[in-house]
Biopython code that builds the backbone (N, CA, C, O; Angstrom):
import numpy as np
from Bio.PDB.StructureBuilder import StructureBuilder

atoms = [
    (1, "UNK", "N", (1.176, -8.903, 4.946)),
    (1, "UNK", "CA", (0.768, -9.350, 3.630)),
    (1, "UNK", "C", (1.849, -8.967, 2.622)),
    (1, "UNK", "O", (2.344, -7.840, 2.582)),
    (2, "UNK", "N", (2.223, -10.085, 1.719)),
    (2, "UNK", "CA", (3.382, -9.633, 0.990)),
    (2, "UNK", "C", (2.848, -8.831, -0.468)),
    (2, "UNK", "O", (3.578, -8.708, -1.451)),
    (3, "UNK", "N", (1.554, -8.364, -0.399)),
    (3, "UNK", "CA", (1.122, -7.508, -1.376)),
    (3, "UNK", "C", (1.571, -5.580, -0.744)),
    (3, "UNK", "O", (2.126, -4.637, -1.307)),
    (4, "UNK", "N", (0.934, -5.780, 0.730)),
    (4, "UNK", "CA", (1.420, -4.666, 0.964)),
    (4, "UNK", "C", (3.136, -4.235, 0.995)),
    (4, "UNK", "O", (3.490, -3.150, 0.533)),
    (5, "UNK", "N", (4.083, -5.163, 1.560)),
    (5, "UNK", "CA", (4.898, -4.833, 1.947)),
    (5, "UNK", "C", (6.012, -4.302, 0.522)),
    (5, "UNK", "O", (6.935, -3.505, 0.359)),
    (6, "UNK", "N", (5.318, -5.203, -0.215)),
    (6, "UNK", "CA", (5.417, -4.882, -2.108)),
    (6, "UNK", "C", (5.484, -3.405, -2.655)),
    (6, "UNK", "O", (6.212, -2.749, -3.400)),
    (7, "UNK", "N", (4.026, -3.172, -1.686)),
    (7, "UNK", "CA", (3.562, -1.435, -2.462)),
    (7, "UNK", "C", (4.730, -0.360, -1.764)),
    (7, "UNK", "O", (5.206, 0.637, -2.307)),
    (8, "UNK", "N", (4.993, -0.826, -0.561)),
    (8, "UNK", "CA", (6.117, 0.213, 0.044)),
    (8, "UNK", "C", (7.081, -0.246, -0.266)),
    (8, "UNK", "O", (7.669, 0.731, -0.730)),
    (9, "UNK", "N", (7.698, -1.028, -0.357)),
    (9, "UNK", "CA", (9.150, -1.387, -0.908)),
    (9, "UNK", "C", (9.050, -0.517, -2.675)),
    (9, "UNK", "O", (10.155, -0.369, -3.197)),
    (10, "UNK", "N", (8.051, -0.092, -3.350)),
    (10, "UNK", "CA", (8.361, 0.090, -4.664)),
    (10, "UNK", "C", (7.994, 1.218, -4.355)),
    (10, "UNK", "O", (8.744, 1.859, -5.091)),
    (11, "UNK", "N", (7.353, 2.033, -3.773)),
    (11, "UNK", "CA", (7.681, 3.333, -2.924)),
    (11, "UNK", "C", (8.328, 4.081, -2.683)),
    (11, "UNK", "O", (8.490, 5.263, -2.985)),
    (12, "UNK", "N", (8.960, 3.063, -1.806)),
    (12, "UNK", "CA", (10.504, 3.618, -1.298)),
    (12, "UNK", "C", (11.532, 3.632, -2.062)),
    (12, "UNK", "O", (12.618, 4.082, -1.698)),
    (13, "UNK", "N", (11.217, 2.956, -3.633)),
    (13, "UNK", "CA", (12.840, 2.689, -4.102)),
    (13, "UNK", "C", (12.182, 3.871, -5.292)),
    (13, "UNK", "O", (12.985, 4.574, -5.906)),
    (14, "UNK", "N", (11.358, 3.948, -5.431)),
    (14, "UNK", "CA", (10.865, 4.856, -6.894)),
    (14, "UNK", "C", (10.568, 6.434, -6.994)),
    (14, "UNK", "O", (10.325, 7.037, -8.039)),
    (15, "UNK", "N", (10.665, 7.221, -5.146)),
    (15, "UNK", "CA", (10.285, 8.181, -4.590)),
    (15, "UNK", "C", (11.517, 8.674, -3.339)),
    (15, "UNK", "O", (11.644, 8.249, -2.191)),
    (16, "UNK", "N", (12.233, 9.609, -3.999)),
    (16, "UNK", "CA", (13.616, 10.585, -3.625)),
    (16, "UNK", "C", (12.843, 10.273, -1.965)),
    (16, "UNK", "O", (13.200, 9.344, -1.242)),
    (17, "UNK", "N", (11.809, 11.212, -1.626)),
    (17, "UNK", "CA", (11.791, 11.869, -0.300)),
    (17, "UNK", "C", (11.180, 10.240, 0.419)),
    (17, "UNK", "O", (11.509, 9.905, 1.557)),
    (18, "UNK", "N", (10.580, 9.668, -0.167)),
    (18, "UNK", "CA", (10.632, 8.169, 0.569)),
    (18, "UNK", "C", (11.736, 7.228, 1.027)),
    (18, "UNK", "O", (11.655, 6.386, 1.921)),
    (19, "UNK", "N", (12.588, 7.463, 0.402)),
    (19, "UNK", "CA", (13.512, 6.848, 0.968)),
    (19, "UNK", "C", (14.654, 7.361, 1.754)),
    (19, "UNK", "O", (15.605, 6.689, 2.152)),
    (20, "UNK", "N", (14.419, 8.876, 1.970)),
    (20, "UNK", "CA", (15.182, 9.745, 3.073)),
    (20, "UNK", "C", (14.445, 9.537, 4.221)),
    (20, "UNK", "O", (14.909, 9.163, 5.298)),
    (21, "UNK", "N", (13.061, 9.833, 3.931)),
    (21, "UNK", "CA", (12.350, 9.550, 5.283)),
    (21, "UNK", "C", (11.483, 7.776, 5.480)),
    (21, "UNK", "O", (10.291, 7.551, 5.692)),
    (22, "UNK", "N", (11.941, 7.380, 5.411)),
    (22, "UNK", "CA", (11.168, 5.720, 5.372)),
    (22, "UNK", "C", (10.196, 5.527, 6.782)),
    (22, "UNK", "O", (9.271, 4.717, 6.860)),
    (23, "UNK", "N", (10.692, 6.604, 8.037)),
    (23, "UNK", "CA", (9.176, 6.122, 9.021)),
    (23, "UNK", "C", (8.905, 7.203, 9.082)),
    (23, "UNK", "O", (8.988, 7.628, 10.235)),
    (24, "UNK", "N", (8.348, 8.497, 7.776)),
    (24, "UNK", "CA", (7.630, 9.091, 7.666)),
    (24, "UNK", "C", (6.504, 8.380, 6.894)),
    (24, "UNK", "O", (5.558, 9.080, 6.535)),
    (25, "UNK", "N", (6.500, 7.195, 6.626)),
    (25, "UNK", "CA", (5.235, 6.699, 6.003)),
    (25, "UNK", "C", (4.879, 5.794, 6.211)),
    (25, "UNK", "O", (5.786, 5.153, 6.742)),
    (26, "UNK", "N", (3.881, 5.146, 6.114)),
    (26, "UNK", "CA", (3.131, 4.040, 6.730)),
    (26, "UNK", "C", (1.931, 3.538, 5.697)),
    (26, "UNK", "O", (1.048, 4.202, 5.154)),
    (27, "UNK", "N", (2.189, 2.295, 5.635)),
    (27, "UNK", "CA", (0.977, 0.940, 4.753)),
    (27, "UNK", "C", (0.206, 0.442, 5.282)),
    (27, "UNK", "O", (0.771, -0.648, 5.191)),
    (28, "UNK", "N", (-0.741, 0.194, 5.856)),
    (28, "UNK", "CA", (-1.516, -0.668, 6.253)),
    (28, "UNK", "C", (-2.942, -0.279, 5.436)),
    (28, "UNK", "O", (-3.343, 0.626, 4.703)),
    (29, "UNK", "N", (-3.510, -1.662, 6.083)),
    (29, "UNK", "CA", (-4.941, -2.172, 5.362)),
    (29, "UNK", "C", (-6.140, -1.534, 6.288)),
    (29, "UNK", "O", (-5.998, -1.633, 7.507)),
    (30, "UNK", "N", (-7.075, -1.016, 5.878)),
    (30, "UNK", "CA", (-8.040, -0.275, 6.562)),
    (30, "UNK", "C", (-8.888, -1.346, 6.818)),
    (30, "UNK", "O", (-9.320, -1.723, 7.908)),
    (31, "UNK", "N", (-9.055, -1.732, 5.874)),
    (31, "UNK", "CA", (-10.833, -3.045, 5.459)),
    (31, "UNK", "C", (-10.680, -4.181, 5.089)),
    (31, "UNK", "O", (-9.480, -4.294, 5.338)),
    (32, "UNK", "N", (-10.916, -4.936, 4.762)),
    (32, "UNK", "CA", (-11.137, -6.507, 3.907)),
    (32, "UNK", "C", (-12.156, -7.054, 4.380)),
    (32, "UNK", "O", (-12.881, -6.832, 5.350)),
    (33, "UNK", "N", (-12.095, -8.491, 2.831)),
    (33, "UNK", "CA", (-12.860, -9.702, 3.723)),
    (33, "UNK", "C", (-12.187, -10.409, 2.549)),
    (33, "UNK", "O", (-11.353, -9.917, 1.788)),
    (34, "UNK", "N", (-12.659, -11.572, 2.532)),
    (34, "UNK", "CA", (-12.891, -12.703, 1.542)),
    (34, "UNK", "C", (-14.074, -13.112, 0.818)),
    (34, "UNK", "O", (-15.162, -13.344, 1.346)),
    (35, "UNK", "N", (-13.751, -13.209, -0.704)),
    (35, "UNK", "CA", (-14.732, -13.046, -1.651)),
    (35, "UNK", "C", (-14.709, -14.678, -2.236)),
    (35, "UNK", "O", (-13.698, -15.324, -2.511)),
    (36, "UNK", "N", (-16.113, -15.122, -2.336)),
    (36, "UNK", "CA", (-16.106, -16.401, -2.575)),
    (36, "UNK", "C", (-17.180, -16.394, -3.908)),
    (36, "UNK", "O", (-18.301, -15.895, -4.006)),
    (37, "UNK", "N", (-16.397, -17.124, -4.844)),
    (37, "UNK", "CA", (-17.359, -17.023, -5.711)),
    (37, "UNK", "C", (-17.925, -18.504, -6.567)),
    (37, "UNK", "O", (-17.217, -19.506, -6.668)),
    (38, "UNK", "N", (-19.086, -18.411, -7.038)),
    (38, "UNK", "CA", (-19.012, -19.780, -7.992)),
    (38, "UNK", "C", (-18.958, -21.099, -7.302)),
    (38, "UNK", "O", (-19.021, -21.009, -6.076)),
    (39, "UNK", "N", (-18.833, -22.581, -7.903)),
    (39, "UNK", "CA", (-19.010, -23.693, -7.246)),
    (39, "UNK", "C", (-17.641, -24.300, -7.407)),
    (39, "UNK", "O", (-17.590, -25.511, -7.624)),
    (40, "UNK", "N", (-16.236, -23.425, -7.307)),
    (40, "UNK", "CA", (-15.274, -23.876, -7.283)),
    (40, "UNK", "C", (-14.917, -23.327, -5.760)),
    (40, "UNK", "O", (-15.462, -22.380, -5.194)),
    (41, "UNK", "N", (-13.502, -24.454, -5.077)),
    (41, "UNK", "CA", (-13.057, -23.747, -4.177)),
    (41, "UNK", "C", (-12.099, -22.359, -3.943)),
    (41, "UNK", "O", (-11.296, -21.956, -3.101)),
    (42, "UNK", "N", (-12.565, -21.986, -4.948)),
    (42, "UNK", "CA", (-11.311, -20.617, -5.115)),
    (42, "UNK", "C", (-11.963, -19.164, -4.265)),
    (42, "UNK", "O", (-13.097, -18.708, -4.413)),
    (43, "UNK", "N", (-10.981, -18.680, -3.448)),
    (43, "UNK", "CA", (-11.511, -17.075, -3.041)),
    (43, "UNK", "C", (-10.398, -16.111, -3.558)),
    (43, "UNK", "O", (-9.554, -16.515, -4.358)),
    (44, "UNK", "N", (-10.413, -14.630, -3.017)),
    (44, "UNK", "CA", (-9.729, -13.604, -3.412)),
    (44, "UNK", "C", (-9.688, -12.500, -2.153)),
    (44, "UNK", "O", (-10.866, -12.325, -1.840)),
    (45, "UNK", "N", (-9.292, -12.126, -1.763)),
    (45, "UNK", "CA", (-8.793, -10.948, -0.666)),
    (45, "UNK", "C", (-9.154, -9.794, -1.169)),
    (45, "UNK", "O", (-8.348, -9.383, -2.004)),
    (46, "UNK", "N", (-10.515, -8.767, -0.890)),
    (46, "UNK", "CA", (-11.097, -7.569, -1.359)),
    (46, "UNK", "C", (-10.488, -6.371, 0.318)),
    (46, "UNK", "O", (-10.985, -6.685, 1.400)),
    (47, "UNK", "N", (-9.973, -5.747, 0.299)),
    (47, "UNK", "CA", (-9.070, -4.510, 1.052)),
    (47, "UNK", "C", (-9.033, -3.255, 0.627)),
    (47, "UNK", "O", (-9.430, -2.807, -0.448)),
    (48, "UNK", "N", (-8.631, -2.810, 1.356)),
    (48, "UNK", "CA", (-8.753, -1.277, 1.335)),
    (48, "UNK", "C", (-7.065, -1.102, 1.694)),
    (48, "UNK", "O", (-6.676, -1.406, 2.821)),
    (49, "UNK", "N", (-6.076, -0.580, 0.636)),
    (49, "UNK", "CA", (-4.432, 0.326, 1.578)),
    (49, "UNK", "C", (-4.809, 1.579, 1.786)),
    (49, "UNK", "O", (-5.699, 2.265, 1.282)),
    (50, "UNK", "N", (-3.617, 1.882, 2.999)),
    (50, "UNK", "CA", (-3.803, 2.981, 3.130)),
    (50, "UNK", "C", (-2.665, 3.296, 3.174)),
    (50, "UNK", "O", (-1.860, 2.610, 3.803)),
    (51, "UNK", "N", (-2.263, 4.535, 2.446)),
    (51, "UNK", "CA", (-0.695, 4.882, 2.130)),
    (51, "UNK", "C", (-0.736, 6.143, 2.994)),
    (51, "UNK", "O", (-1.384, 7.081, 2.531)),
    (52, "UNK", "N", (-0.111, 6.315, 4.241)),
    (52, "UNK", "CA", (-0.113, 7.809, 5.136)),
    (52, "UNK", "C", (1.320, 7.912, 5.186)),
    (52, "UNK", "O", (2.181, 7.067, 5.433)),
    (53, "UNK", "N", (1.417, 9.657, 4.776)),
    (53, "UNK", "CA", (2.517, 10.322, 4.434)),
    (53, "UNK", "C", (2.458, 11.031, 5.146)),
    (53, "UNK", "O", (1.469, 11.752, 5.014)),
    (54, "UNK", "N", (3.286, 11.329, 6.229)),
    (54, "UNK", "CA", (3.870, 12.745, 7.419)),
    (54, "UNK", "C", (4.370, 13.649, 6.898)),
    (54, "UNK", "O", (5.099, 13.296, 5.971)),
    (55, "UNK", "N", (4.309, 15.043, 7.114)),
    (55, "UNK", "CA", (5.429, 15.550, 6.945)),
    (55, "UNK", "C", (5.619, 16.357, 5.189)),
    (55, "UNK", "O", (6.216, 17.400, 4.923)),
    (56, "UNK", "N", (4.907, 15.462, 4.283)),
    (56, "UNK", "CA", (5.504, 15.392, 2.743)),
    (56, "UNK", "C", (5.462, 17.178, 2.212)),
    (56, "UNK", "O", (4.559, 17.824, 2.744)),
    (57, "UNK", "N", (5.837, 17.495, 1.806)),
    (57, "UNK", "CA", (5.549, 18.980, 0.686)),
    (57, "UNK", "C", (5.870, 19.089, -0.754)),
    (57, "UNK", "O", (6.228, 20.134, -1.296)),
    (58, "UNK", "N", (5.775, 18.364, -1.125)),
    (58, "UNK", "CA", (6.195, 17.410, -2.453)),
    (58, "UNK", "C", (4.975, 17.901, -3.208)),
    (58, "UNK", "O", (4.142, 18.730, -2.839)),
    (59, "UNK", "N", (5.055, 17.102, -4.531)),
    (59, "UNK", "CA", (4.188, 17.154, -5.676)),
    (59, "UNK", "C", (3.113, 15.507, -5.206)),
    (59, "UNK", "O", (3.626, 14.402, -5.380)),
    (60, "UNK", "N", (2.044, 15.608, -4.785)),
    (60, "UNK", "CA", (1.392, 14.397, -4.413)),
    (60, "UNK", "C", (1.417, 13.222, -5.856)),
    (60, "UNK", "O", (0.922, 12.103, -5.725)),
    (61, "UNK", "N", (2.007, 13.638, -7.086)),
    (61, "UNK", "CA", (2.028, 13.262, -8.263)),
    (61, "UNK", "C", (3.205, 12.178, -8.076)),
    (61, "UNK", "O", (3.315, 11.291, -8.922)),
    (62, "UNK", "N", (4.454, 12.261, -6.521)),
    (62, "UNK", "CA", (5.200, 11.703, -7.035)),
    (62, "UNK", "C", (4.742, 10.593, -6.199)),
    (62, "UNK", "O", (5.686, 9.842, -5.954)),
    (63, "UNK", "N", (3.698, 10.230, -5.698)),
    (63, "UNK", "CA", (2.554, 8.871, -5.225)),
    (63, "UNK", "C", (1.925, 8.373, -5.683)),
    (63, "UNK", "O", (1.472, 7.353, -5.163)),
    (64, "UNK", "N", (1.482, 8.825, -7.037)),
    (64, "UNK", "CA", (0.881, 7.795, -7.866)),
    (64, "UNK", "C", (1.482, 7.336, -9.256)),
    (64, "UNK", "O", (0.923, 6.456, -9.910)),
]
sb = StructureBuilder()
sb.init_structure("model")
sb.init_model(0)
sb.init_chain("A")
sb.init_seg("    ")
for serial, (resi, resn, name, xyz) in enumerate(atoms, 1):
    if name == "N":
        sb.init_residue(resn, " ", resi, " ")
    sb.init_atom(name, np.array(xyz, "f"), 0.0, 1.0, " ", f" {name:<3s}", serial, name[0])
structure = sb.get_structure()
């Protein structure tokens, strides 16, 4: 999904120890579905990320 691959690419470029260690961390989606609403054909993608960090000893401040 090019939403996730988004959240780690700005991750990695915005966070010192992320981008020394890049497969100390890992994106993926826990949950979803598709949300349908109303009498138009439009939906939306409802998910869960999951941002897992190995290793880190950092300030968890520099993740959000």
């Amino acid at each position: 999904m090019e939403k996730i691959n988004s959240l780690r690419d700005a991750v990695t470029r915005h966070n010192r120890w992320s981008r020394a260690n890049p497969d100390k961390m890992t994106v993926f989606v826990d949950s979803g579905h598709i949300c349908f609403s109303g009498d138009t054909p439009s939906f939306a993608y409802d998910y869960t990320v999951i941002l897992f960090v190995m290793d880190f000893t950092g300030d968890i401040n520099d993740f959000t």
